[in-house]
Backbone of each chain as ProteinMPNN parsed JSONL, in Angstrom:
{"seq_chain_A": "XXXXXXXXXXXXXXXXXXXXXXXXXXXXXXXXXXXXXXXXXXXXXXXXXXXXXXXXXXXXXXXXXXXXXXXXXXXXXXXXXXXXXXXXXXXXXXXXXXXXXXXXXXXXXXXXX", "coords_chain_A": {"N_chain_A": [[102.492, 95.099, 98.665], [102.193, 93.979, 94.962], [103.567, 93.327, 93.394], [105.608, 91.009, 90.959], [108.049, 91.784, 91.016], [108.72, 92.491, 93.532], [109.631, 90.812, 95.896], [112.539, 88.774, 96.652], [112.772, 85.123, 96.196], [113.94, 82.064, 97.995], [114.546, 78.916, 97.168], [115.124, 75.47, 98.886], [116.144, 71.795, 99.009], [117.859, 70.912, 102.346], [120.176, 68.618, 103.486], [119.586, 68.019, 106.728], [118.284, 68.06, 109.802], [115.192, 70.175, 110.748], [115.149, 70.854, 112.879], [117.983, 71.265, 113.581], [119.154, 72.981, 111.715], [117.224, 74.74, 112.013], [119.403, 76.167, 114.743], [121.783, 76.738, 112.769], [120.024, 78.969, 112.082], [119.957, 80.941, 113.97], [121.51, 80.957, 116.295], [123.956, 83.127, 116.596], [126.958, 82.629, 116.282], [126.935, 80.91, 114.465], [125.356, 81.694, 112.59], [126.96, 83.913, 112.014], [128.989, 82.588, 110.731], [127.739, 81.627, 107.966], [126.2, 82.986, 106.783], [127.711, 85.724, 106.82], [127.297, 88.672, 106.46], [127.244, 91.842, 104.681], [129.392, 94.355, 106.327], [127.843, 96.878, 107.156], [125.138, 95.803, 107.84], [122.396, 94.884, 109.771], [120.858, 93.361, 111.039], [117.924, 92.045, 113.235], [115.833, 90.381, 115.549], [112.308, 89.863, 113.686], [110.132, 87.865, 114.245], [109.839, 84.782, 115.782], [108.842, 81.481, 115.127], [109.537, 78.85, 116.711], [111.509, 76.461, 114.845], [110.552, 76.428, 112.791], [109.608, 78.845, 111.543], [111.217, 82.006, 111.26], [111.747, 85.288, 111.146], [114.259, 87.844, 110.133], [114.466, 91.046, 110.585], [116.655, 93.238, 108.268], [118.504, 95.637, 107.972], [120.191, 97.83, 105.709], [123.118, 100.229, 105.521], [123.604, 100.751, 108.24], [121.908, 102.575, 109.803], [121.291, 103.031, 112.348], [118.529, 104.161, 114.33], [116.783, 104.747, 112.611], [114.123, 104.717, 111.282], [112.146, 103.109, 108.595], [113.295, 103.224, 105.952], [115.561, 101.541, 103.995], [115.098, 99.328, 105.322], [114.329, 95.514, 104.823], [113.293, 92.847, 104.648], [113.908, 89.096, 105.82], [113.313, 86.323, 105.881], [113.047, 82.873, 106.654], [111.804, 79.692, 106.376], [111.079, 76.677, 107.555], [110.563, 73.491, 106.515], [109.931, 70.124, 107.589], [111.095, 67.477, 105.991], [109.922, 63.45, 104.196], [112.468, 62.559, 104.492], [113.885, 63.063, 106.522], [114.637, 65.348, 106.228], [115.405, 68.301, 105.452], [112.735, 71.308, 103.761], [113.133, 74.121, 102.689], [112.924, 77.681, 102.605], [113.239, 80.541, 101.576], [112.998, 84.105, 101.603], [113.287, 87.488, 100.705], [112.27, 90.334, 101.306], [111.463, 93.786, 100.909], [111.127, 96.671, 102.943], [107.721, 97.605, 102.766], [106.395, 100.704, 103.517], [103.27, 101.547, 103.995], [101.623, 104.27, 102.875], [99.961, 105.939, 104.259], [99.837, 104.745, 106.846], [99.472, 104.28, 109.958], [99.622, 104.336, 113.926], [98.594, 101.992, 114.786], [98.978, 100.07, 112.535], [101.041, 99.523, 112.121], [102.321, 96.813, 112.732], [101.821, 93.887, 110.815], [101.476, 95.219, 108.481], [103.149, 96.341, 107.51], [104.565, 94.695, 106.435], [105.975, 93.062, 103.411], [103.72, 91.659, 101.021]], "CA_chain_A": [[103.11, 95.16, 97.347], [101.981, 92.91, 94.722], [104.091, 93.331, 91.658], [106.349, 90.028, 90.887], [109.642, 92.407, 91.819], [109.271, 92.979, 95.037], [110.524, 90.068, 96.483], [113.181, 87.399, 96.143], [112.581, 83.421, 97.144], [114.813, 80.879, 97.423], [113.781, 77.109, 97.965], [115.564, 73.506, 98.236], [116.143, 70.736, 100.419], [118.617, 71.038, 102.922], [120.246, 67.475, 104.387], [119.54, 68.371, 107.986], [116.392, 68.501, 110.151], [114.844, 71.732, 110.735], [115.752, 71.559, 114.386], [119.785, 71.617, 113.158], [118.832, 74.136, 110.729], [117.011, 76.102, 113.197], [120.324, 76.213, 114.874], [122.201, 77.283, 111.855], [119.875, 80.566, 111.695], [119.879, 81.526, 115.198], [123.129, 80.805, 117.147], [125.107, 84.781, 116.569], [128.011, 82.262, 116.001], [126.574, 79.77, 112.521], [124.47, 82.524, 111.553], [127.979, 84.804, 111.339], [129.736, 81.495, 109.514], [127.254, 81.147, 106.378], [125.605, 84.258, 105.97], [128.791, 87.014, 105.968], [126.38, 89.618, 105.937], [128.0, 93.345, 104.904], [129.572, 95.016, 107.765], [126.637, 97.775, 107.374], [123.73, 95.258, 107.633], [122.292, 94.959, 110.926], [120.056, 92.204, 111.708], [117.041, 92.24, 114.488], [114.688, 89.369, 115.339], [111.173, 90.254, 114.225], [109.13, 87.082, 114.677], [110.165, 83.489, 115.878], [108.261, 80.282, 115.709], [110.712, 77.871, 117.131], [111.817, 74.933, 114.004], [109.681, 76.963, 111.678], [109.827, 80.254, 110.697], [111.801, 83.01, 111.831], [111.629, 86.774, 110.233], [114.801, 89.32, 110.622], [114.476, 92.466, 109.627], [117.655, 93.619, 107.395], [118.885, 96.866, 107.869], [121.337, 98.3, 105.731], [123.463, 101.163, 105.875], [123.895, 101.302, 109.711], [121.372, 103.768, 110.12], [121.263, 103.322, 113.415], [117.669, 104.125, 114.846], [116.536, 105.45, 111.518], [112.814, 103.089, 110.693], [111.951, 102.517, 107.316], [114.171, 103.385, 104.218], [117.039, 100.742, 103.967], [114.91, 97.759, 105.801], [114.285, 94.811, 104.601], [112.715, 91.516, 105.712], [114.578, 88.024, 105.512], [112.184, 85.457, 105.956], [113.139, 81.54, 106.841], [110.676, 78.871, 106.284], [111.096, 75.354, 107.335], [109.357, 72.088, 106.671], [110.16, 68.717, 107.575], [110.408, 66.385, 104.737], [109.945, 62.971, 104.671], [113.896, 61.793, 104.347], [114.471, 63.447, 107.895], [115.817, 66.515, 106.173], [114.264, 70.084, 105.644], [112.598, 72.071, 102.53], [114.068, 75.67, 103.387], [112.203, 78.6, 101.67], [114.493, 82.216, 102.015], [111.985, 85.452, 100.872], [114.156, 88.416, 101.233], [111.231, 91.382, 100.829], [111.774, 95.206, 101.091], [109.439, 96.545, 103.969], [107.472, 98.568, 102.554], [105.36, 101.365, 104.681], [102.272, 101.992, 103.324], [101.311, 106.04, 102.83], [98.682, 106.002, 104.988], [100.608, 104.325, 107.768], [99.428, 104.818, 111.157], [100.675, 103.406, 114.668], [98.11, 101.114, 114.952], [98.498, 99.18, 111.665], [102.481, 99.134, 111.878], [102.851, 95.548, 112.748], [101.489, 92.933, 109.505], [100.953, 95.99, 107.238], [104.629, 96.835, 107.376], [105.137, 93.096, 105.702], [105.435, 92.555, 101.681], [103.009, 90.141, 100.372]], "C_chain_A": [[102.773, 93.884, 96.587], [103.232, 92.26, 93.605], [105.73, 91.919, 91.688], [107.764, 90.561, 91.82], [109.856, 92.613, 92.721], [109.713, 91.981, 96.028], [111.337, 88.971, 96.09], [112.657, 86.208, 97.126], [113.336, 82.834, 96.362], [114.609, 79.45, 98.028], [114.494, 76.12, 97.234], [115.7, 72.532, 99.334], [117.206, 70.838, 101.336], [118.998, 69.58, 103.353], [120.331, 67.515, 105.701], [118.056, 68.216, 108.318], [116.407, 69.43, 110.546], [115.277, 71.948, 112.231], [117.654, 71.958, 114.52], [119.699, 72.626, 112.469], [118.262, 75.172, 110.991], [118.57, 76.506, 114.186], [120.991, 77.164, 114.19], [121.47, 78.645, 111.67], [119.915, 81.107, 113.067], [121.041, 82.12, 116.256], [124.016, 81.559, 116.288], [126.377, 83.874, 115.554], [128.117, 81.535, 114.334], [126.289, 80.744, 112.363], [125.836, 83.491, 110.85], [128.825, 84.031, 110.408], [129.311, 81.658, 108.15], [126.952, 82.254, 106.147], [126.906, 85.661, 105.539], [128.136, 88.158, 105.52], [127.612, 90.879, 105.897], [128.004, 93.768, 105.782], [128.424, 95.976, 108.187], [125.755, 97.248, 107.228], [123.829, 94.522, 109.101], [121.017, 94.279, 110.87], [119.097, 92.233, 113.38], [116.017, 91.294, 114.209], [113.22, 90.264, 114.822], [110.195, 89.325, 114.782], [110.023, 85.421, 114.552], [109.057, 82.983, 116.166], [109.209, 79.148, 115.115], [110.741, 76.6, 115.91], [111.061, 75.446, 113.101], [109.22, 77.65, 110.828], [110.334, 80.803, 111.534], [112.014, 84.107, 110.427], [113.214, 87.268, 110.757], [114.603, 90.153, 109.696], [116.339, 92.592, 109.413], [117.769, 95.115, 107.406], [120.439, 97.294, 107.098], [121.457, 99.521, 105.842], [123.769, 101.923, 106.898], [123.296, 102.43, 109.993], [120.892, 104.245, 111.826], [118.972, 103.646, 113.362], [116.479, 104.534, 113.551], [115.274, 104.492, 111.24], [112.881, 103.804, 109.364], [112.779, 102.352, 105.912], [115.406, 102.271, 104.678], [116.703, 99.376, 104.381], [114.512, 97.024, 104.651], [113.786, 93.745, 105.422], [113.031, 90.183, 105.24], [113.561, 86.936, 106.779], [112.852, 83.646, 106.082], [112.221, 80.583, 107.003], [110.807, 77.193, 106.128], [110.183, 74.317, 107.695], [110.543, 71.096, 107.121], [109.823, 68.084, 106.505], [110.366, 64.968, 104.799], [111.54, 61.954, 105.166], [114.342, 62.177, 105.972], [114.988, 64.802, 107.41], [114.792, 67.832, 105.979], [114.138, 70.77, 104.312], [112.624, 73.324, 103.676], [113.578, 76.358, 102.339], [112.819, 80.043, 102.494], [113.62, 82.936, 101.32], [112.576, 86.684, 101.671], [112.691, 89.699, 100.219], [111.799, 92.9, 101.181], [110.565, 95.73, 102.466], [108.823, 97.823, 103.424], [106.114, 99.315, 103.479], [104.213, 102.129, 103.685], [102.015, 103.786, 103.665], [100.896, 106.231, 104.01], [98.763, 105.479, 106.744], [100.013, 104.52, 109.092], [99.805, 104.036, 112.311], [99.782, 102.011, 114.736], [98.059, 100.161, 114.054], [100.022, 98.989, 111.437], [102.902, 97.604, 112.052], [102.517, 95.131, 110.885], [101.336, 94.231, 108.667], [102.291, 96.345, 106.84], [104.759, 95.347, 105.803], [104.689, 93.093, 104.087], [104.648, 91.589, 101.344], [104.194, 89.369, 99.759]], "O_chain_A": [[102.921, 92.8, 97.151], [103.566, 91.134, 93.238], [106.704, 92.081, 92.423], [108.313, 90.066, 92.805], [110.981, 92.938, 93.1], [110.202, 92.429, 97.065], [110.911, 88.208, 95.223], [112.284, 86.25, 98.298], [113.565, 82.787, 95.154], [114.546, 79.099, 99.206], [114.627, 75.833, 96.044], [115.282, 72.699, 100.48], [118.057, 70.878, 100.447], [117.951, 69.038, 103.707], [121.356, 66.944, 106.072], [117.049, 68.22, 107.61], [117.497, 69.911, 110.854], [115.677, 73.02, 112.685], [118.285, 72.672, 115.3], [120.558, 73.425, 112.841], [118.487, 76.291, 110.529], [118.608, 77.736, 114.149], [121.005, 78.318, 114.619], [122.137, 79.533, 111.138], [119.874, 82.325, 112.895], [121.299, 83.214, 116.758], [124.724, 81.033, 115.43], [126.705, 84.242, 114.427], [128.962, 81.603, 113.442], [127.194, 81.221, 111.677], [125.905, 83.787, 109.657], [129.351, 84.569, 109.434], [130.113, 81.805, 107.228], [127.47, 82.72, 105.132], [127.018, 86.306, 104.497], [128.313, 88.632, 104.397], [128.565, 90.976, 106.67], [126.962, 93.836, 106.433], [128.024, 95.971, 109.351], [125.016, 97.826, 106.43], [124.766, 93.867, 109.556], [120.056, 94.988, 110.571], [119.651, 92.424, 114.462], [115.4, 91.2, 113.148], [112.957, 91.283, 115.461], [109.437, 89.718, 115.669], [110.638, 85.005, 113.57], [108.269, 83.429, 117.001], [109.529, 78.719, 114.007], [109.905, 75.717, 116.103], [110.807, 74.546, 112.3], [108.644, 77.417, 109.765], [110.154, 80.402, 112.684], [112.295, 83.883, 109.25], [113.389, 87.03, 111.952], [114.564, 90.1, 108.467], [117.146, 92.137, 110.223], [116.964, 95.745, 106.721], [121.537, 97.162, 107.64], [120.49, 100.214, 106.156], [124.081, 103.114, 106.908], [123.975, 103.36, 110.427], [120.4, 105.268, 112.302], [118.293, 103.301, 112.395], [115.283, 104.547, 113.844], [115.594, 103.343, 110.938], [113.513, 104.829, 109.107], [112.764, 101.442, 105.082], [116.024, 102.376, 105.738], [117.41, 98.401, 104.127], [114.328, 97.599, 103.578], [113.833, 93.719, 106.652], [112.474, 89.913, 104.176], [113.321, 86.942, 107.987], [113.161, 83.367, 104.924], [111.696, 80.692, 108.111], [110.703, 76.544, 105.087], [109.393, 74.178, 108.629], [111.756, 71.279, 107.016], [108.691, 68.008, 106.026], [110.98, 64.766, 105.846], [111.618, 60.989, 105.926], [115.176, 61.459, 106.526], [115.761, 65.405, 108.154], [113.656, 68.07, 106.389], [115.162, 70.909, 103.643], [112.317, 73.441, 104.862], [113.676, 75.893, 101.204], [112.788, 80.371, 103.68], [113.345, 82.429, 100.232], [112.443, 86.894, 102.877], [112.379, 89.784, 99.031], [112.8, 92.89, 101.897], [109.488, 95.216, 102.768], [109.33, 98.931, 103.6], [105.152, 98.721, 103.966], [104.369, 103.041, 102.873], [102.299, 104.308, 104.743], [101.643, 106.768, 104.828], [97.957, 105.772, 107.627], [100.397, 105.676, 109.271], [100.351, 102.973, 112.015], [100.407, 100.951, 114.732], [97.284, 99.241, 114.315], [100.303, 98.245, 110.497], [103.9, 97.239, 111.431], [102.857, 95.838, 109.937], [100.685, 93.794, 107.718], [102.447, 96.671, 105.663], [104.99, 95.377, 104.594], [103.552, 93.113, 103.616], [105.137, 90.464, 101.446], [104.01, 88.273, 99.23]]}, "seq_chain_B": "XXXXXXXXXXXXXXXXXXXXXXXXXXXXXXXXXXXXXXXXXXXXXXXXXXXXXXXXXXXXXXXXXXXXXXXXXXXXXXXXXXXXXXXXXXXXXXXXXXXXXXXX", "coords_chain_B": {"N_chain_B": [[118.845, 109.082, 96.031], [118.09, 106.36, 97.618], [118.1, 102.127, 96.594], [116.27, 101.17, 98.411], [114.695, 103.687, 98.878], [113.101, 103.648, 96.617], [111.561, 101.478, 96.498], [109.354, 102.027, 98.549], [108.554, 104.328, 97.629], [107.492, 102.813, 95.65], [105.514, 101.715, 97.004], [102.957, 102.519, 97.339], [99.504, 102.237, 96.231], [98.295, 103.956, 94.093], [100.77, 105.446, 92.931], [101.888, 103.45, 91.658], [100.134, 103.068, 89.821], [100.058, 105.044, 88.546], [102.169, 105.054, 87.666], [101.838, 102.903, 85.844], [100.511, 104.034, 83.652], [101.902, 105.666, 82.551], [103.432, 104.442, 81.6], [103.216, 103.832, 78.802], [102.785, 106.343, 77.491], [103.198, 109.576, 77.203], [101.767, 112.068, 79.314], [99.492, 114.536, 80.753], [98.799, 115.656, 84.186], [96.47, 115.872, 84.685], [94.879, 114.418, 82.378], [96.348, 112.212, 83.709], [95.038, 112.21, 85.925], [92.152, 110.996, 84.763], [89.714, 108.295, 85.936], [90.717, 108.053, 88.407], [90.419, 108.041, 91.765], [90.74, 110.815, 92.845], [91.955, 113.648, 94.157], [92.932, 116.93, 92.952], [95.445, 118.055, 94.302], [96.36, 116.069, 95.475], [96.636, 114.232, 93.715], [99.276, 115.405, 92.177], [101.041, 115.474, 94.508], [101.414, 113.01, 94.287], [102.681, 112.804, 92.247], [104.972, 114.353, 92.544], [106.617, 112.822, 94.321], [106.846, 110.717, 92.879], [108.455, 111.787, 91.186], [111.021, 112.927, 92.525], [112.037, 110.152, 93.112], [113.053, 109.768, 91.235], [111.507, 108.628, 89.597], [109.728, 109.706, 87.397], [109.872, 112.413, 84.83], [109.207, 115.655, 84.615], [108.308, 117.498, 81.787], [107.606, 121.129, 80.802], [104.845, 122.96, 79.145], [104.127, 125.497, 78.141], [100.889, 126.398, 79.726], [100.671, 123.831, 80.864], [101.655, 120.525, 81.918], [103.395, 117.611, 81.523], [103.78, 114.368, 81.988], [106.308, 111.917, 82.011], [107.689, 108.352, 81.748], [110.785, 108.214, 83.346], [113.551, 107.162, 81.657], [115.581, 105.286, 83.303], [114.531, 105.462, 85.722], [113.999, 102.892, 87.459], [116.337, 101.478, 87.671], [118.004, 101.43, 90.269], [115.896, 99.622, 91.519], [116.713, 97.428, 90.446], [118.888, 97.109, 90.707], [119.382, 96.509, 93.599], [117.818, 93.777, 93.385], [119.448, 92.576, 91.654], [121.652, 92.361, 93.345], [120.564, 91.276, 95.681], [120.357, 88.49, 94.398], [122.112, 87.63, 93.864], [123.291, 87.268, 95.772], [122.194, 85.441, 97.849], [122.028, 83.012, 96.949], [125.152, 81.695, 97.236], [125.539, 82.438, 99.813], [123.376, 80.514, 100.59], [124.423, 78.096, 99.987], [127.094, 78.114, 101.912], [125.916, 77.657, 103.961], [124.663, 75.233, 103.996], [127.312, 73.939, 103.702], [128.096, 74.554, 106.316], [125.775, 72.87, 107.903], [126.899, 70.382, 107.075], [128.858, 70.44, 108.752], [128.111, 70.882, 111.59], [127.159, 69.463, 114.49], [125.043, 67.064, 115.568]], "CA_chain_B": [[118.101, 108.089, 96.457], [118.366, 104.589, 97.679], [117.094, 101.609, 96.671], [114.651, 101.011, 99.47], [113.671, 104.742, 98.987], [112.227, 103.386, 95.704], [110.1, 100.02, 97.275], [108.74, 102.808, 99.529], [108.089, 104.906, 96.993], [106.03, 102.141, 94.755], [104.606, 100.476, 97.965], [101.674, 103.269, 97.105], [98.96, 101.438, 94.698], [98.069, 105.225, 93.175], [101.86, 105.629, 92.348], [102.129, 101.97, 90.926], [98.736, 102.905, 88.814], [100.256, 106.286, 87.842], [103.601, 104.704, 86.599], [101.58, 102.008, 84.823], [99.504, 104.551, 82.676], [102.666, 106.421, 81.965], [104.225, 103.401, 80.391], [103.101, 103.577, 77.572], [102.24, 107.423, 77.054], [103.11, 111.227, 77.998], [100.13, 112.47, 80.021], [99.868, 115.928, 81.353], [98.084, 115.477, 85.37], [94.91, 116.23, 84.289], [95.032, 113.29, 82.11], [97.029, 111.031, 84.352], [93.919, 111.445, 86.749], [90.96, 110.192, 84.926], [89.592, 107.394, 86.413], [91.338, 107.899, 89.757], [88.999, 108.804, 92.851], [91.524, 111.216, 93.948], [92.076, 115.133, 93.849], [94.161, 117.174, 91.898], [96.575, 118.189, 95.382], [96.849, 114.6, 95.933], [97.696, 113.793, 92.426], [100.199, 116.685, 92.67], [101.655, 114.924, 95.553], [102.129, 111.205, 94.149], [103.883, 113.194, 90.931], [105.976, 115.218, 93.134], [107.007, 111.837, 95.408], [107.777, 110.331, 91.742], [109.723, 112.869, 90.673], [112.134, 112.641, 93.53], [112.542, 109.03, 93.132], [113.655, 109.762, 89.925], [110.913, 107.129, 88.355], [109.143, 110.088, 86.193], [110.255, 113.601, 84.553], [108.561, 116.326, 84.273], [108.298, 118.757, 80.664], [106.613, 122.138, 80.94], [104.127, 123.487, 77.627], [102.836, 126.803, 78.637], [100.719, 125.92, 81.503], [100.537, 122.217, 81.271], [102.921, 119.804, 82.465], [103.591, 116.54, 80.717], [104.829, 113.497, 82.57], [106.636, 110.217, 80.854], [108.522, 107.227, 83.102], [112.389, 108.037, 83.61], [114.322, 105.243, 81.367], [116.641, 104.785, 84.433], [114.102, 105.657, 87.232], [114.071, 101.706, 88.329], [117.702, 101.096, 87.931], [118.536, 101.074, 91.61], [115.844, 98.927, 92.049], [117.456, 96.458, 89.489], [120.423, 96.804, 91.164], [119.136, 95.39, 94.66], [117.155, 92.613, 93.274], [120.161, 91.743, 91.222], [123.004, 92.121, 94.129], [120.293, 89.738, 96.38], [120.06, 87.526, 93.267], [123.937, 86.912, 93.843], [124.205, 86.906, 97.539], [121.828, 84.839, 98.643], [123.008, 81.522, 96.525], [126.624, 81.848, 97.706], [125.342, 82.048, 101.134], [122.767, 78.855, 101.287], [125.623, 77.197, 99.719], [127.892, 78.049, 103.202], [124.47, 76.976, 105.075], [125.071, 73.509, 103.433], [128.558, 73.251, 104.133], [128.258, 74.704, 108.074], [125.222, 71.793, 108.362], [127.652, 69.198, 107.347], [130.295, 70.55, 109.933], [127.598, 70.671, 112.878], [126.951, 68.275, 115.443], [123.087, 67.206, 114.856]], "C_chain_B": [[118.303, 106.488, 96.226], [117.219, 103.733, 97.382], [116.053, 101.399, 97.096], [113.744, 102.16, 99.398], [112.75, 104.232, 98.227], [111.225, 102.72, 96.074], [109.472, 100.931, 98.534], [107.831, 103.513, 98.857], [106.484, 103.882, 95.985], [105.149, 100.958, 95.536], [103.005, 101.645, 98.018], [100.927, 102.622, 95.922], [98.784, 102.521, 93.628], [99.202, 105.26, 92.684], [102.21, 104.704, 91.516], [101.222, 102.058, 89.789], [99.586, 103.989, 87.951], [101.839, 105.887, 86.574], [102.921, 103.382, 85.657], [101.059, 102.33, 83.301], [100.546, 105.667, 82.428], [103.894, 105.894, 81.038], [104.255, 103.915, 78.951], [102.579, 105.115, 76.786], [102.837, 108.442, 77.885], [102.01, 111.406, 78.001], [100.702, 113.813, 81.027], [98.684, 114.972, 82.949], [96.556, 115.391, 85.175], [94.238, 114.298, 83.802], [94.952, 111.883, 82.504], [95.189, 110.987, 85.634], [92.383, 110.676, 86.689], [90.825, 108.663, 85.36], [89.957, 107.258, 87.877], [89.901, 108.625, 90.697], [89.826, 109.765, 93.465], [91.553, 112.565, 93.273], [93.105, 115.726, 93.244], [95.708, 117.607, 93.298], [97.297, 116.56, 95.393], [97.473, 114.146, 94.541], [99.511, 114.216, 91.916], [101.65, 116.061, 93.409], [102.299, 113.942, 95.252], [103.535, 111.662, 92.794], [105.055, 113.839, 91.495], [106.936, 113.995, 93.55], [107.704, 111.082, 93.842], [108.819, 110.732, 91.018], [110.763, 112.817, 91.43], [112.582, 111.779, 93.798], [113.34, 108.845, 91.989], [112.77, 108.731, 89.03], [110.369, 107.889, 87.346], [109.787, 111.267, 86.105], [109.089, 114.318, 84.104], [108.789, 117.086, 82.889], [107.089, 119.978, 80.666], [106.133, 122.487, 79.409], [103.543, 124.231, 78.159], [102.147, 126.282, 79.833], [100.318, 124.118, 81.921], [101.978, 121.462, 81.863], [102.618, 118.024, 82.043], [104.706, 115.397, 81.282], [105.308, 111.785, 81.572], [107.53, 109.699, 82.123], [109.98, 107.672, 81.945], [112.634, 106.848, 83.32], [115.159, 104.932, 82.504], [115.566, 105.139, 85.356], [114.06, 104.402, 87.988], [115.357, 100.963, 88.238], [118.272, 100.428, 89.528], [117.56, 100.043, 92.26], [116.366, 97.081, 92.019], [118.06, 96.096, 90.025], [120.147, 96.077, 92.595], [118.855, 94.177, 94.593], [118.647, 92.094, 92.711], [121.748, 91.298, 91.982], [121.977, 90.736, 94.708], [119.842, 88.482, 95.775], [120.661, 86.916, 93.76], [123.864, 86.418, 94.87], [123.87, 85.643, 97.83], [122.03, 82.791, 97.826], [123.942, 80.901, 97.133], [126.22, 80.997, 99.03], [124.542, 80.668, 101.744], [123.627, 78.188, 100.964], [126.828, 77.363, 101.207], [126.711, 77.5, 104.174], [124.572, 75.842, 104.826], [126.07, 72.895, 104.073], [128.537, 73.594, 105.554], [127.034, 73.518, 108.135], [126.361, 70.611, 108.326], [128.587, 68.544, 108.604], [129.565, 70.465, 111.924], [127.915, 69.549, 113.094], [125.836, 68.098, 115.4], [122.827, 67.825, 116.348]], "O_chain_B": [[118.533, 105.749, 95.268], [116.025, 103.965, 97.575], [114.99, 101.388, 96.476], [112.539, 102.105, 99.647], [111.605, 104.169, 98.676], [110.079, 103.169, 96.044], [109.118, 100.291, 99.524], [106.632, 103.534, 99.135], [105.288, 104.092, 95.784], [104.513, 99.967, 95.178], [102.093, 101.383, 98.803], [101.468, 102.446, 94.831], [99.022, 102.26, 92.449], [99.01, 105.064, 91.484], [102.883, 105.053, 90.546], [101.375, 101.299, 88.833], [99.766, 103.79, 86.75], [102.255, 106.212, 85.462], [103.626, 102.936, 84.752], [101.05, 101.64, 82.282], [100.036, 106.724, 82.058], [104.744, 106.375, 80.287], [105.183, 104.29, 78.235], [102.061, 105.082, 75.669], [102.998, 108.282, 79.095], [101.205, 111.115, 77.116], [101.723, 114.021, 81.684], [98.009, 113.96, 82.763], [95.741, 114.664, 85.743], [93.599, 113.437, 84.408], [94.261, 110.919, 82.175], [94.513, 110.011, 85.958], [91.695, 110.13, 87.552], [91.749, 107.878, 85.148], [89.469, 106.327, 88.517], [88.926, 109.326, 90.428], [89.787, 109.729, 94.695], [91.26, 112.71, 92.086], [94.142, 115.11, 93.0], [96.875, 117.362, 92.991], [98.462, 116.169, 95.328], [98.635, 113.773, 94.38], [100.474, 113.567, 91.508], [102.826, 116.131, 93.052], [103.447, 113.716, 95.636], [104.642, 111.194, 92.526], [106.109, 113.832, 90.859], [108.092, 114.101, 93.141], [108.92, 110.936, 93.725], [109.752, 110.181, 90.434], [111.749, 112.576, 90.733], [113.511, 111.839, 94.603], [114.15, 107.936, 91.807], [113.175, 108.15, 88.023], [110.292, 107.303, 86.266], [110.414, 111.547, 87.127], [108.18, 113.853, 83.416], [109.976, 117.408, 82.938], [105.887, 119.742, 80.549], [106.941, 122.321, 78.496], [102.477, 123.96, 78.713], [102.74, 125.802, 80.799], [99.871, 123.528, 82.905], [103.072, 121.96, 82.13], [101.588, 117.43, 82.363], [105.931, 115.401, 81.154], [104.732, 110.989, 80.831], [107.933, 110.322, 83.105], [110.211, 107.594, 80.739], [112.364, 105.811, 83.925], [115.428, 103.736, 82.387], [116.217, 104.978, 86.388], [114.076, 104.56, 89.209], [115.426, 99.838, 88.733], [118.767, 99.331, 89.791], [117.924, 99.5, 93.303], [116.412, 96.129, 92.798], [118.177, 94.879, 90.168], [120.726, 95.001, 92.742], [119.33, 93.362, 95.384], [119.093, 91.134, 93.339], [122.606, 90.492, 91.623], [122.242, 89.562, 94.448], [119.168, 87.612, 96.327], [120.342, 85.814, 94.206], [124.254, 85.275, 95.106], [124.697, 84.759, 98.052], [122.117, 81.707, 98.403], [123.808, 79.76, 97.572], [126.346, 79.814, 99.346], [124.782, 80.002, 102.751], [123.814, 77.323, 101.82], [127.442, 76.308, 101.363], [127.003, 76.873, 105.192], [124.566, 75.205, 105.879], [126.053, 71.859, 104.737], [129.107, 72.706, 106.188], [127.662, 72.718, 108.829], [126.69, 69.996, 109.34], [128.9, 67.467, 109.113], [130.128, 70.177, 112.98], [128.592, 68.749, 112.448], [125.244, 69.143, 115.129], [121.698, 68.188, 116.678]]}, "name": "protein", "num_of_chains": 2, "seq": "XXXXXXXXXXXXXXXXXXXXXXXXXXXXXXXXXXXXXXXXXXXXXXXXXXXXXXXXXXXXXXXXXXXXXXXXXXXXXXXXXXXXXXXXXXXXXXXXXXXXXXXXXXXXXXXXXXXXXXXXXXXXXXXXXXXXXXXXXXXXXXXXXXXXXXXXXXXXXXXXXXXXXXXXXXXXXXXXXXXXXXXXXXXXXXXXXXXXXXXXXXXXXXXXXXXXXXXXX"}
């Protein structure tokens, strides 16, 4: 998808380092403190690299086993800056499944630009 | 239909082309496909898949068919972008205040 609308980003500095802030998205317990996600939004790792990025997919509507309509992809992106603290970049995308779809191209093709 | 149906719906580039060249004009199919490399079933298909998203309407003229973009067909997607406008502020703002409260 290219078109400006299809995804949100959000970027600023955080006063933490990315390894506290990796923390904060991971650990069931912070992540349920700040975020307060809607009771019908169901959260699943898709890709970790440890202090650096981490993907979940976003499911709403509790669809239970249901793939594509309702996901979403919540995106975390941290740097180190030089104060000791962390630039934090949030890209909440829709997933969209291309037509043409087949099993072999379901990983990265799933993913919004 | 739900939002996400829609970002499903315009994650097709033909459907994204077809609602771009209906901006600005009613176009019967015929029409809507010059320039496209694609067949009239398949065209058929992306108008049908639009139609059910609610992004275009159809009007019949004897045997043509005349499509224009639904003023509300991207409403619901409005409405997602502009709930995760809201949310996600709020929430790095509790990501702030739970860093303070950690332990490093």
């Amino acid at each position: 998808m290219t078109s400006d609308v299809d995804e949100l980003v959000f970027e600023c500095s955080l006063d933490a380092p990315p390894e506290q802030v990796w923390r904060a998205l991971t650990i069931p317990e912070y992540l349920a403190r700040w975020l307060q996600p809607a009771e019908d939004v169901e959260l699943a790792l898709v890709r970790v690299d440890e202090n650096k990025s981490l993907t979940y997919r976003w499911r709403e509507g509790g669809q239970g086993a249901a793939l594509s309509s309702g996901d979403s992809l919540v995106t975390f992106e941290l740097t180190p800056t030089l104060d000791g603290g962390t630039w934090f970049r949030l890209t909440h995308a829709p997933l969209a499944v291309p037509a043409a779809a087949n099993g072999n191209q379901a990983g990265p093709m799933m993913l919004a630009a | 239909m739900s939002d996400t149906d829609i970002f499903k719906v315009l994650a097709d580039p033909t459907r994204r082309a077809v609602l771009e060249r209906l901006a600005g004009d009613e176009l019967t199919a015929t029409q809507l496909r010059e320039g496209f490399a694609i067949s009239q079933p398949a065209m058929s298909q992306h108008l049908a898949v639009l139609r059910g998203a609610g992004l275009i309407s159809e009007r019949r003229e004897g045997r043509f068919a005349h499509y224009r973009v639904a003023p509300d067909g991207l409403a619901p997607l409005h409405a997602w972008i502009a709930r995760y406008r809201a949310f996600w502020p709020s929430r790095i703002d509790n990501l702030k205040d739970l860093l303070k409260e950690m332990d490093q």
